[in-house]
Each structure stands twice: as structure tokens, then as C-alpha cells.
C-alpha positions as CSV (number, residue, x, y, z in Angstrom):
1,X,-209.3,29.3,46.9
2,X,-208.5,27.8,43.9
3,X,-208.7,24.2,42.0
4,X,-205.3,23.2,40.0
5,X,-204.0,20.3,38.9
6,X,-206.6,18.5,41.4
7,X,-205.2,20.5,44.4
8,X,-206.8,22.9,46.1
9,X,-204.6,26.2,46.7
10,X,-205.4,29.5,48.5
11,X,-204.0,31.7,46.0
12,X,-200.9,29.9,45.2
13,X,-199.2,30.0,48.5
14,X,-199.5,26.6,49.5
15,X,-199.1,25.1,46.7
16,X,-196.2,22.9,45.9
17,X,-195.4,24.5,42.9
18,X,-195.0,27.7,44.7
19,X,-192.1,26.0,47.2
20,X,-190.5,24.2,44.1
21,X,-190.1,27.7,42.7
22,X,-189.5,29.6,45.7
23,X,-186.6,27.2,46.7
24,X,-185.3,27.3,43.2
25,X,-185.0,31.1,43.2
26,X,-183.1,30.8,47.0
27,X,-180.8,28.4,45.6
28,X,-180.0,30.2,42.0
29,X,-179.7,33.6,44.9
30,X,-176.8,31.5,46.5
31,X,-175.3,30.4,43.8
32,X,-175.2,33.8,42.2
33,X,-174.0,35.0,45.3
34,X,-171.1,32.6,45.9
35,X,-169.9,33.3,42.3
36,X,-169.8,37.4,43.5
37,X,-168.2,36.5,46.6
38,X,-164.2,37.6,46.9
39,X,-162.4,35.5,48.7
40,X,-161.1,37.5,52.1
41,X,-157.4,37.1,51.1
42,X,-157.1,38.1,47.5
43,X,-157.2,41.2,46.2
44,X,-158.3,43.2,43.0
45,X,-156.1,45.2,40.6
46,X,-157.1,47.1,37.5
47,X,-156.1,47.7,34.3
48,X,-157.4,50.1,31.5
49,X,-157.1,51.5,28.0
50,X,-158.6,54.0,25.4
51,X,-160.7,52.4,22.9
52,X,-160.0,53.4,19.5
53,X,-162.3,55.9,17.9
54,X,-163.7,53.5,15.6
55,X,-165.6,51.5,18.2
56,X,-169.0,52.7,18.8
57,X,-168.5,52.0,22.5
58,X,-166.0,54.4,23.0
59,X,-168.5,57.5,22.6
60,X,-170.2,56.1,25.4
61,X,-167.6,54.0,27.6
62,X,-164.2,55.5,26.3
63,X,-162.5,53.2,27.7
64,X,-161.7,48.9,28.6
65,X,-161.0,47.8,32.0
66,X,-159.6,44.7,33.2
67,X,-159.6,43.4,36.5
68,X,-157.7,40.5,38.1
69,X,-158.3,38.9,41.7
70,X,-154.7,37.7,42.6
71,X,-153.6,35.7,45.8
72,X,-150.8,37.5,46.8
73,X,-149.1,34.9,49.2
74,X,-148.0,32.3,45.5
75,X,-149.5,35.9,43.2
76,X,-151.8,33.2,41.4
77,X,-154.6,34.8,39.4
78,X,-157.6,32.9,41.0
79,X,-160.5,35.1,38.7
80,X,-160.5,37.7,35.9
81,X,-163.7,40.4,35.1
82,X,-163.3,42.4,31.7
83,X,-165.2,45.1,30.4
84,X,-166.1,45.3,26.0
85,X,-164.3,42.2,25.6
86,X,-166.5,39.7,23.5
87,X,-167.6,36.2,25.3
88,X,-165.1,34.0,23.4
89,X,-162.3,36.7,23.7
90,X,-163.2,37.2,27.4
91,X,-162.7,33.3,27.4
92,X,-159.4,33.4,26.2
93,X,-158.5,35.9,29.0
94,X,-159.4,33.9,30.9
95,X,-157.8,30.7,30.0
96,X,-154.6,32.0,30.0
97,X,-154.7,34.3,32.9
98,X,-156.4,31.8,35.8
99,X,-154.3,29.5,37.5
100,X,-151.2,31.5,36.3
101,X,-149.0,33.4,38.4
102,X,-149.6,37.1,37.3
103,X,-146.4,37.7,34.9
104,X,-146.5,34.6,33.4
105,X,-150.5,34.6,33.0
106,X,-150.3,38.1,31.7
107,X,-147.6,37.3,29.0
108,X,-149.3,33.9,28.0
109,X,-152.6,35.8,27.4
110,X,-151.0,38.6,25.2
111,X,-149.2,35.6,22.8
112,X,-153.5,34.1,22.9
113,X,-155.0,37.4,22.2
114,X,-151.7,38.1,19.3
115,X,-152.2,35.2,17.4
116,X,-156.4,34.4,18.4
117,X,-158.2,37.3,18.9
118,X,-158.8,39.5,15.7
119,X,-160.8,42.7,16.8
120,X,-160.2,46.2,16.8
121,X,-159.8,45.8,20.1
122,X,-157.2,43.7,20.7
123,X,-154.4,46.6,21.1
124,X,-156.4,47.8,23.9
125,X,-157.4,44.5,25.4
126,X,-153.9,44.2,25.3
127,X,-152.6,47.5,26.7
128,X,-155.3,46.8,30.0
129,X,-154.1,43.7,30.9
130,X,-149.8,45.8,30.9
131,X,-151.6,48.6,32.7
132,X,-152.9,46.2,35.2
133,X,-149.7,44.6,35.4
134,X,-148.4,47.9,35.9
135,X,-151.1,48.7,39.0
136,X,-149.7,45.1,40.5
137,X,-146.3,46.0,40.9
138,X,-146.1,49.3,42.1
139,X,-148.6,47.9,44.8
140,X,-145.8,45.4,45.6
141,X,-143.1,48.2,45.3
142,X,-145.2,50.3,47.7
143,X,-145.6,47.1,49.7
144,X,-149.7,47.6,50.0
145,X,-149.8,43.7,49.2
146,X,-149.8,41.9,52.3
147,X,-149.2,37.7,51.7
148,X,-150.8,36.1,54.8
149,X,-152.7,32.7,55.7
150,X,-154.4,32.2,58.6
């Protein structure tokens, strides 16, 4: 037993500070989790590129992949992951891509990443998200996308 703060706690485990924490960690746990979660219905499609051989990366990557979760009943981009891409230039991705059916969203965030993002990685920022475009519709072409609602 121990004497803290005027309480007395048997090692720690009864003490309120130990719930207050211990909830804390379930909650962020959740929340961490529920951001991970896919949604049943959508699925995933990938896009990737070379980086150019004057990014240090690309001795021990080699290459950039984009991935967008897409509804395929309305083919709205509902969430975006990118590999390499800097925060800001990962949120311009993802400003233009979310919400946006996938042509439109795809086109809108090459005009962003044309005239906002200078890096010597925009080419192949650029060249994932057209091979990921590319992935999308020969899925639809080889009718693997299913559009349902329960």
C-alpha cells in the first residue's frame, strides 16, 4: 500500500487515476480503431509510381503508392492513404480527392498538385493517382466492382 495525494492505493490499481487513464487509453483504442475500420461496402484500389533517383527514399522504398477507398454504387471517394507524400501535400490529396466521384476527384487533384505542390515528387504523386485510376476501371471493365446497398 501506498499514500498519494491523501488516498490510500494498493499499488496503483485502485486508484482513480489509474481508471481515468485506463479508460482514456480504451477510448483513444476505439477511436483509433474506428478511424482503421473500412466500411463493408467500399473497396480499395491502388496506384503506384517510381520515385525518381534523386529522392533518398527511393533506395529504400522505390516506389509511391496511393490508395483510394471508393463506394462503388455513386464511385464517391469516401478516404485516401498515400505513401512519401508530405503532410500538407497528402492534404491536398486529400481535399480534392474525398467527396469527389473518382474521375472528377482524380482530375481536380492533378490541377492542385500542378499548380500547389512543388516537390520532386510531384510527377510521381501524380503518375499514382492515373495508375490508380487505371486499377479502377479495368476493375469495372472486368466487372469485379459490385454496387450494392442493403
Amino acid at each position: 500500500m501506498d499514500r498519494r495525494n491523501g488516498k490510500i492505493v494498493d499499488f496503483g490499481i485502485e486508484s482513480s487515476e489509474f481508471r481515468v487513464k485506463k479508460s482514456d487509453d480504451v477510448l483513444a483504442k476505439k477511436t483509433k480503431a474506428a478511424e482503421h475500420n473500412l466500411r463493408p461496402e467500399t473497396i480499395i484500389v491502388a496506384g503506384s509510381a517510381r520515385l525518381p533517383e534523386e529522392v533518398t527514399a527511393k533506395h529504400v522504398f522505390g516506389c509511391i503508392t496511393i490508395e483510394l477507398e471508393i463506394d462503388p454504387f455513386d464511385s464517391t471517394i469516401v478516404d485516401i492513404s498515400c505513401t512519401l507524400v508530405p503532410s500538407l501535400g497528402g492534404k491536398i490529396l486529400h481535399n480534392a480527392l474525398v467527396g469527389n466521384k473518382v474521375e472528377e476527384g482524380i482530375e481536380k487533384a492533378i490541377i492542385q498538385l500542378d499548380g500547389r505542390f512543388f516537390s520532386v515528387t510531384r510527377r510521381a504523386v501524380i503518375a499514382a493517382l492515373e495508375d490508380a485510376y487505371r486499377w479502377y476501371k479495368k476493375s469495372l471493365e472486368e466487372k469485379r466492382v459490385i454496387a450494392y446497398r442493403e
